[in-house]
ZASEVO-968490 format. One line per 3 residues: number of its first residue (from 1); their letters; for each residue y, z, x of C-alpha. Coordinates in nm, 2 decimals. Layout:
# ZASEVO-968490
NUM) A) Y:Z:X  ...
//
This chain:
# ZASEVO-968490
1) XXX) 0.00:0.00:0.00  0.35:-0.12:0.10  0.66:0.03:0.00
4) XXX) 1.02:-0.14:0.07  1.33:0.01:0.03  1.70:-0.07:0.16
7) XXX) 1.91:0.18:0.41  2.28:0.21:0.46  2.36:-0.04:0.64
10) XXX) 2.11:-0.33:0.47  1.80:-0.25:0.71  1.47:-0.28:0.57
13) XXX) 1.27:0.03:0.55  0.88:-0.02:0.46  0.60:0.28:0.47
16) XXX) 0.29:0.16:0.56  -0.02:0.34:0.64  0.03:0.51:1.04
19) XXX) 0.39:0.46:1.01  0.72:0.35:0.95  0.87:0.05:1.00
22) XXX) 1.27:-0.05:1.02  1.37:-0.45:1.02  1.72:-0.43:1.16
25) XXX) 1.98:-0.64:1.05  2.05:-0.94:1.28  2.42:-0.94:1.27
28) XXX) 2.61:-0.85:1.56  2.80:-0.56:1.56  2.67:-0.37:1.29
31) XXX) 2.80:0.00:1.26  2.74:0.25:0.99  3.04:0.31:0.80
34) XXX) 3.11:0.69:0.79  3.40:0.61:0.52  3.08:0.50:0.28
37) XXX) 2.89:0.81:0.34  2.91:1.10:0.12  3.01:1.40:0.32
40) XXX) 2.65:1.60:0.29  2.50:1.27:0.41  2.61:1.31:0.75
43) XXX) 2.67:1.70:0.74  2.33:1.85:0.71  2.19:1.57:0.95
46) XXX) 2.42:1.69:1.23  2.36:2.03:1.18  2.00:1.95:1.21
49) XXX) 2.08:1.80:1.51  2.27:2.12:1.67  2.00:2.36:1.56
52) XXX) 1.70:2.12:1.73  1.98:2.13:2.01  1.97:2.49:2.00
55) XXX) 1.60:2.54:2.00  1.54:2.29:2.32  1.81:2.46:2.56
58) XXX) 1.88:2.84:2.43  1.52:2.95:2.25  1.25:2.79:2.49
61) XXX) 1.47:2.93:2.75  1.47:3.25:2.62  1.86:3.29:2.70
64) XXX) 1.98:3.33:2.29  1.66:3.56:2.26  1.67:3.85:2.43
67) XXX) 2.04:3.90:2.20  1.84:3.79:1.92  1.97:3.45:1.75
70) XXX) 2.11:3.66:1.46  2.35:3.76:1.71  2.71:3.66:1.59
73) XXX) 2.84:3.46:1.92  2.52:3.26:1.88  2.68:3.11:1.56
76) XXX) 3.02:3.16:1.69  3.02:3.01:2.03  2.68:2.89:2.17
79) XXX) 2.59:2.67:1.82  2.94:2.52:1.88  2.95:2.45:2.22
82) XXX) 2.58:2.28:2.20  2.69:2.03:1.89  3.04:1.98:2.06
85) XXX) 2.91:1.86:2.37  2.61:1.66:2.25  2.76:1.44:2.00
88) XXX) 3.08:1.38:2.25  2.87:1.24:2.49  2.63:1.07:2.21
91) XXX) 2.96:0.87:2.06  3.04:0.82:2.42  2.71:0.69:2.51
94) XXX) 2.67:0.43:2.22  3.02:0.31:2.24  3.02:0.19:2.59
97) XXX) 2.67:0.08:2.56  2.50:0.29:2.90  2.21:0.36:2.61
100) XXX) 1.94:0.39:2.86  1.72:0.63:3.05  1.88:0.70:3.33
103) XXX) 2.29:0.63:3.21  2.18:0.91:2.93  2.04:1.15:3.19
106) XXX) 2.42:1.10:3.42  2.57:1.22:3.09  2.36:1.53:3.07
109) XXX) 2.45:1.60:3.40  2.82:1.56:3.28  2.70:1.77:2.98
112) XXX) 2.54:2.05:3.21  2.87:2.09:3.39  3.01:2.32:3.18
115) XXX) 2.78:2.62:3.34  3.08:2.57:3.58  3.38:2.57:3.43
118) XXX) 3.28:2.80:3.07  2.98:3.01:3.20  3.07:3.04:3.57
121) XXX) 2.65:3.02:3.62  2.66:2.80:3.92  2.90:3.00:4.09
124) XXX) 2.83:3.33:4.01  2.51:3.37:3.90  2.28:3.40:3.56
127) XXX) 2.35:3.77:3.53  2.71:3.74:3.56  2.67:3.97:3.85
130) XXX) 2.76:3.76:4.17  2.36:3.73:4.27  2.19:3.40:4.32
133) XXX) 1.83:3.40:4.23  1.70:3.22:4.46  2.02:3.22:4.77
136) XXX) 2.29:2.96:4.74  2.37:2.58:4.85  2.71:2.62:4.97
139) XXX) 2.90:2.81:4.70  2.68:2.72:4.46  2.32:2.90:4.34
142) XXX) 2.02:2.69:4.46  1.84:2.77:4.13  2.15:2.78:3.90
145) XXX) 2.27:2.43:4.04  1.94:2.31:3.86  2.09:2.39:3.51
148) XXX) 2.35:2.11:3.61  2.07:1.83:3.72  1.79:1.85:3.53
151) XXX) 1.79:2.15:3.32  2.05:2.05:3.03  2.00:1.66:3.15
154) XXX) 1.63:1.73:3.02  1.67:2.04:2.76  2.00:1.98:2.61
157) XXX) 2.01:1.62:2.58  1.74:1.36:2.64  1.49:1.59:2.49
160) XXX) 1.70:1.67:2.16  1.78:1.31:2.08  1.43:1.19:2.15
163) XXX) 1.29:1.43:1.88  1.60:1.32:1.69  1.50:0.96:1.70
166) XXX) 1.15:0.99:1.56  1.33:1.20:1.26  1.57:0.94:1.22
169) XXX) 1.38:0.56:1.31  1.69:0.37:1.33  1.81:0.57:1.63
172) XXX) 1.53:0.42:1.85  1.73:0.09:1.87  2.06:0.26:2.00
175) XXX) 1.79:0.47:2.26  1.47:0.26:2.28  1.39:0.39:2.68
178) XXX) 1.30:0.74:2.48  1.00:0.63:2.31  0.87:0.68:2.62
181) XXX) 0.91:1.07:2.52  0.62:1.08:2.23  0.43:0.77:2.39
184) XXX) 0.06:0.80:2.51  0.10:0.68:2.89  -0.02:0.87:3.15
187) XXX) 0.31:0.96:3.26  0.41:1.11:2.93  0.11:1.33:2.90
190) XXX) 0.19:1.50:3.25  0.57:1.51:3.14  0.45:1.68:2.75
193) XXX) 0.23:1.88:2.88  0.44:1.96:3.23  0.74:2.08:2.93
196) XXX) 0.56:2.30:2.73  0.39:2.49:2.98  0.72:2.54:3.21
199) XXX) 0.93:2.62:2.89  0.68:2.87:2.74  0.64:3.08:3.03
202) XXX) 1.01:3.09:3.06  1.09:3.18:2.74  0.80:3.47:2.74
205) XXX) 0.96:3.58:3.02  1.33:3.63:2.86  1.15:3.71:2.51
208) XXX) 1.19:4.09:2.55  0.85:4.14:2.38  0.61:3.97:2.16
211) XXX) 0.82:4.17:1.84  1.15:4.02:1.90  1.05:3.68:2.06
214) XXX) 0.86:3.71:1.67  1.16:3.79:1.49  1.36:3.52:1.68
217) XXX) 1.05:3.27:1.59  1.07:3.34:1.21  1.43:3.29:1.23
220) XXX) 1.43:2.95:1.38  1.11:2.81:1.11  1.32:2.88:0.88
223) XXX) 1.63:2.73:0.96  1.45:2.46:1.09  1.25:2.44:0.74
226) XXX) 1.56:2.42:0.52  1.77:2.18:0.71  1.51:1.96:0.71
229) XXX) 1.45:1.97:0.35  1.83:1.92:0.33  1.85:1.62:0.57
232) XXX) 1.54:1.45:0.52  1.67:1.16:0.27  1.94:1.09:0.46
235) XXX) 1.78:1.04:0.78  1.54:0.83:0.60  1.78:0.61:0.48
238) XXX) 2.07:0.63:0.74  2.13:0.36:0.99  2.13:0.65:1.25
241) XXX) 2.49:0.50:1.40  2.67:0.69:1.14  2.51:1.06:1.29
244) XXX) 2.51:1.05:1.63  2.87:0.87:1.66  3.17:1.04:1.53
247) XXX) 3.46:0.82:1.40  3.83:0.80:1.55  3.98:1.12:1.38
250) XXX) 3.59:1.33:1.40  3.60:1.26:1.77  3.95:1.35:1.80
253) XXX) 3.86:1.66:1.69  3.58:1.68:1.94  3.80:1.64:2.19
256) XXX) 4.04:1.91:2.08  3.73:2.19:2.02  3.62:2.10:2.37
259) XXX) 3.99:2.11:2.55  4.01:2.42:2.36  3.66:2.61:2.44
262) XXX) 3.72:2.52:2.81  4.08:2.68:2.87  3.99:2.98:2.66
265) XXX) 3.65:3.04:2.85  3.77:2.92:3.16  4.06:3.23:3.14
268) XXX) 3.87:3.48:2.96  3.50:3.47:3.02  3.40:3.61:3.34
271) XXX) 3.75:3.54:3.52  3.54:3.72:3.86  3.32:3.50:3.85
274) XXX) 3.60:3.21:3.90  3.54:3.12:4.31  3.81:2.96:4.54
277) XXX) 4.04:2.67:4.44  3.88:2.43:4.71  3.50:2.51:4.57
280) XXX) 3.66:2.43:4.18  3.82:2.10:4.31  3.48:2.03:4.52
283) XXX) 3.28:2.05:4.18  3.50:1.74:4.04  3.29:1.58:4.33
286) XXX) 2.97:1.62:4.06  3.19:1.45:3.77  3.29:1.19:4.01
289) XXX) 2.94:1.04:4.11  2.81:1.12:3.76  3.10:0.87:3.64
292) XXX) 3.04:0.63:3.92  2.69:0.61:3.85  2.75:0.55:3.49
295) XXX) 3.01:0.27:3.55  2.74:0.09:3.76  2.53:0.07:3.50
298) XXX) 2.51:-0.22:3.30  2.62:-0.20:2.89  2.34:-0.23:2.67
301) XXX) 2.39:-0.36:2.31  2.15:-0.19:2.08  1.80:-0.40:1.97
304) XXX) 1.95:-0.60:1.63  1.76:-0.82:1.49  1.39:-0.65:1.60
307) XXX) 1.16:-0.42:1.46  1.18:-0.02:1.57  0.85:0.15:1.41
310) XXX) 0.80:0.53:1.45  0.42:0.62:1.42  0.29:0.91:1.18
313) XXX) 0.12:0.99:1.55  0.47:1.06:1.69  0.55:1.29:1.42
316) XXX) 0.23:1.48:1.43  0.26:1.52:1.83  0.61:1.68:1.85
319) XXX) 0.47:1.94:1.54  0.22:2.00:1.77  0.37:2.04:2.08
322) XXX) 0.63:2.26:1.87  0.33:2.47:1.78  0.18:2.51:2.12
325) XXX) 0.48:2.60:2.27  0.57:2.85:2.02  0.21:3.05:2.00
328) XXX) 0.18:3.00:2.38  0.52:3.17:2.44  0.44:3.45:2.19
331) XXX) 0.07:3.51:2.36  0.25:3.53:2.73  0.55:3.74:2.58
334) XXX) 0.31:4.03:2.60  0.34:4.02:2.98  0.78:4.03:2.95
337) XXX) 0.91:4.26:3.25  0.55:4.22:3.43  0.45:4.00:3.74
340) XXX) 0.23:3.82:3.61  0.49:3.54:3.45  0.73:3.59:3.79
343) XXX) 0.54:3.34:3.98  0.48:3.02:3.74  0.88:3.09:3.66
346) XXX) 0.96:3.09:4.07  0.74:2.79:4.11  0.96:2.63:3.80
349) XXX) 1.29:2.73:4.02  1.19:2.57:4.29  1.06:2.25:4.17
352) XXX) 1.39:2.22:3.93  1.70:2.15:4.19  1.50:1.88:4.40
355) XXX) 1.38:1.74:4.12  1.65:1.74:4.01  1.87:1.62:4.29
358) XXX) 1.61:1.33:4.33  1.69:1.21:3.94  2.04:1.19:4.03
361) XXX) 2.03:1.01:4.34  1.78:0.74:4.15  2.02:0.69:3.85
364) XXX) 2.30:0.65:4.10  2.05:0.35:4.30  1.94:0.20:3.99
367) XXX) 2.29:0.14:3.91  2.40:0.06:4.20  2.08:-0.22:4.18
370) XXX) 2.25:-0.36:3.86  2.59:-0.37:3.99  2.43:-0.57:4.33
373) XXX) 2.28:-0.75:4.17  2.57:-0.89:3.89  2.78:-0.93:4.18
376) XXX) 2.53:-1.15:4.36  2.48:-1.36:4.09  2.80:-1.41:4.01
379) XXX) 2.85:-1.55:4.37  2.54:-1.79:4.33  2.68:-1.93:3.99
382) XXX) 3.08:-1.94:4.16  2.92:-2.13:4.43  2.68:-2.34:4.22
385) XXX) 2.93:-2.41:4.01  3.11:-2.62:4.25  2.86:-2.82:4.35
388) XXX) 2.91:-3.17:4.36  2.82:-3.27:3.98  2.99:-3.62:3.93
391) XXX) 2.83:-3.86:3.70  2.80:-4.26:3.67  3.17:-4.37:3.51
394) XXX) 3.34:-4.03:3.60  3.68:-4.03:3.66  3.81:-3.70:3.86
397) XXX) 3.97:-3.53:3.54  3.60:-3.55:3.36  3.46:-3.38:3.71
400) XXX) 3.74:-3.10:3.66  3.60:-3.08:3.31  3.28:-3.05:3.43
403) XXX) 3.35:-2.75:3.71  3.52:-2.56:3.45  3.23:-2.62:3.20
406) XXX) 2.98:-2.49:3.48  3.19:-2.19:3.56  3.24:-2.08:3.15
409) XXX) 2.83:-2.11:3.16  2.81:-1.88:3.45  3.03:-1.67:3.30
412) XXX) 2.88:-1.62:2.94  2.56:-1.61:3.18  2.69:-1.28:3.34
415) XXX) 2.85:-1.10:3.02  2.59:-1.11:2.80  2.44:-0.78:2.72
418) XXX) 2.08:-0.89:2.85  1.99:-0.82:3.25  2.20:-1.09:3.38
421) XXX) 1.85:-1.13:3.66  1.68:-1.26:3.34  1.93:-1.48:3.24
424) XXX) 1.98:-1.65:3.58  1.67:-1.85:3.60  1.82:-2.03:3.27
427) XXX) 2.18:-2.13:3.42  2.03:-2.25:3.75  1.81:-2.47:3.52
430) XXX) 2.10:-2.63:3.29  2.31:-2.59:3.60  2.01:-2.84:3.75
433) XXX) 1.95:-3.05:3.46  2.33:-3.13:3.46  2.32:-3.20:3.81
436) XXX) 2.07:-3.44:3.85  2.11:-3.58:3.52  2.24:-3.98:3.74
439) XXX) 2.14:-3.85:4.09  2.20:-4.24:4.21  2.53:-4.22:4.08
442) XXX) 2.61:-3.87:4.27  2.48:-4.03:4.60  2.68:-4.39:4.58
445) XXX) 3.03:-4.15:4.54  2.92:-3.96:4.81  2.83:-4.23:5.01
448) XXX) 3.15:-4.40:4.93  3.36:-4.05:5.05  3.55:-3.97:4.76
451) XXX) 3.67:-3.64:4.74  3.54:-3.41:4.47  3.86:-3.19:4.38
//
């Protein structure tokens, strides 16, 4: 049994056994129209979308827990800052098109930069006290500089809008790299299983006890439970767009809550923990390669046109994962305050910064690869371009025509939103076919001396 129904924007939704299935519309530059959409419609989805946040970065690490996540500034602050951040960098994400793996992991590490500048973690510790963990790189805590480059990359980010785009289909085309996430490779497995493990032992390590890790459990079901309930047609039928990307005056205010929550934090929460003005102006360093690296990157125009399905598999995995991570947590919360968790959470430490470190420096190359790579090319085609390309009755203008016709092909060749290294191979062929089109002719000028421009 089929069933077909039309979303928001005029995609085609059909449920068929294993799976859902979205037929994107083909036109170009398709948006969802926030002005169209009721206000619940996009309301309860985004703060769906904060609380999933939530769970990924403050409850499997145990930070929110130990407080309890009844706790007013959880609400207050810590919700706030979570949503603020992720949806910024979402709308910028989408809008300049650096959709994939590694441009979304540089803005995680832009995201993760507020443990400097709000928390003060990176330069004065977790506890708030001045201690590093693990000793310090430079002014800044070997283990806490992980929360920068992979922690909230992974946690706060990629892994929240991965699990967002299996609730809402339509997202995969703006973020297709993260099916990778709930996919069955190899890789993924280790990566799944590598997640819940690390995250549970964490998380029973800051749970302070089986009773309230518990409490803190049944109250993030049940959230969980009701804003689902409350989101679930409208994720169904949205065209995704409309969520994760706020409009002029919603991002406005984005960038006001954020300007805000940075000068009042930066003043008044842990002002000791504030280090010297040459180590704050060395941490703009971090936003500067992020940026670089994100600028290197090539735009990516989402998948219109193609068919995004989300499996019932997919679904079924992240419950259970959910599950394990949960009742493994609660079963190793028993051991809170003990030895027995210290050493998986070390070994976590320590494989965190040079992982992460090593993610950086490969979304910086990769981008770098790209840029190369569009800059050689564009070289080639310059060059190829003016190539001597007369024909059999061409008079000089006509050859001008021609150069100029040659150059505008190179050009679309390099702008369009596909890898311009795919691309190539087909303007070097017309770029050939036009060439050699009266090679006799070519010769007998060449032969004759006349000049080309």
């Amino acid at each position: 049994m089929k069933e077909k129904r039309k979303t928001d924007d005029g995609s085609e939704l059909t449920l068929v056994p294993g799976g859902i299935k979205y037929v994107l519309p083909s036109a170009p530059g398709t948006r969802g129209n926030l002005s169209g959409a009721s206000l619940s419609r996009i309301v309860f989805p985004r703060l769906l979308i904060g609380l999933v946040i939530l769970i990924c970065a403050e409850v499997f690490s145990g930070a929110s827990i130990q407080a309890g996540l009844w706790h007013p500034w959880t609400w207050l602050v810590t919700y706030w800052l979570y949503f603020a951040h992720f949806f910024f960098f979402t709308t910028l994400a989408v809008r300049t098109g650096r959709t994939s793996f590694w441009s979304l992991y540089l803005w995680g590490v832009l995201f993760g930069l507020y443990e400097s500048w709000i928390t003060k973690v990176i330069w004065y510790g977790y506890s708030g006290d001045g201690k590093f963990v693990m000793g310090s790189i430079g002014p800044y805590g070997f283990s806490e500089i992980s929360m920068v480059f992979i922690f909230h990359p992974v946690a706060s980010f990629i892994l929240p809008l991965a699990v967002v785009c299996v609730l809402c289909p339509t997202l995969r085309r703006l973020f297709p790299d993260l099916a990778w996430f709930t996919g069955k490779s190899r890789g993924a497995r280790v990566v799944q299983v590598y997640l819940v493990v690390s995250f549970a032992t964490v998380m029973a390590m800051n749970s302070g006890g089986p009773v309230n890790l518990a409490m803190n459990l049944a109250v993030v079901i049940v959230l969980l439970f009701l804003l689902l309930r409350l989101s679930r047609s409208s994720l169904s039928s949205s065209d995704g767009h409309s969520i994760v990307v706020f409009g002029h005056w919603g991002f406005v205010g984005l960038c006001l809550y954020l300007v805000l929550l940075y000068v009042v934090t930066y003043v008044f929460l842990r002002p000791e923990g504030l280090p010297t003005i040459p180590v704050q102006l060395v941490t703009f360093v971090f936003y500067a390669l992020a940026i670089a690296g994100l600028w290197l990157h090539r735009r990516r125009e989402p998948l219109l046109g193609s068919v995004v399905e989300v499996k019932q598999r997919e679904s079924k995995l992240l419950i259970t994962l959910f599950a394990i991570q949960l009742g493994l947590g609660l079963a190793l919360s028993v051991f809170a305050g003990g030895s027995v968790l210290f050493f998986p959470v070390i070994l976590s430490f320590v494989i965190w910064t040079p992982l992460g470190f090593l993610l950086a420096t490969v979304a910086i190359v990769k981008g770098f690869r790209e840029r190369v790579i569009t800059i050689c090319l564009f070289f080639i085609i310059a060059c190829a371009a003016f190539l001597p390309v007369q024909e059999s009755g061409q008079d000089e203008i006509a050859l001008v025509r021609n150069h100029r016709s040659n150059l505008l092909l190179g050009f679309s060749t390099l702008s369009n939103p596909r890898s311009p290294e795919q691309l190539a191979p087909n303007f070097v062929g017309e770029l050939y076919r036009r060439k050699v089109r009266n090679l006799r002719a070519v010769k007998v000028r060449l032969l004759q001396g006349n000049k080309i421009l």
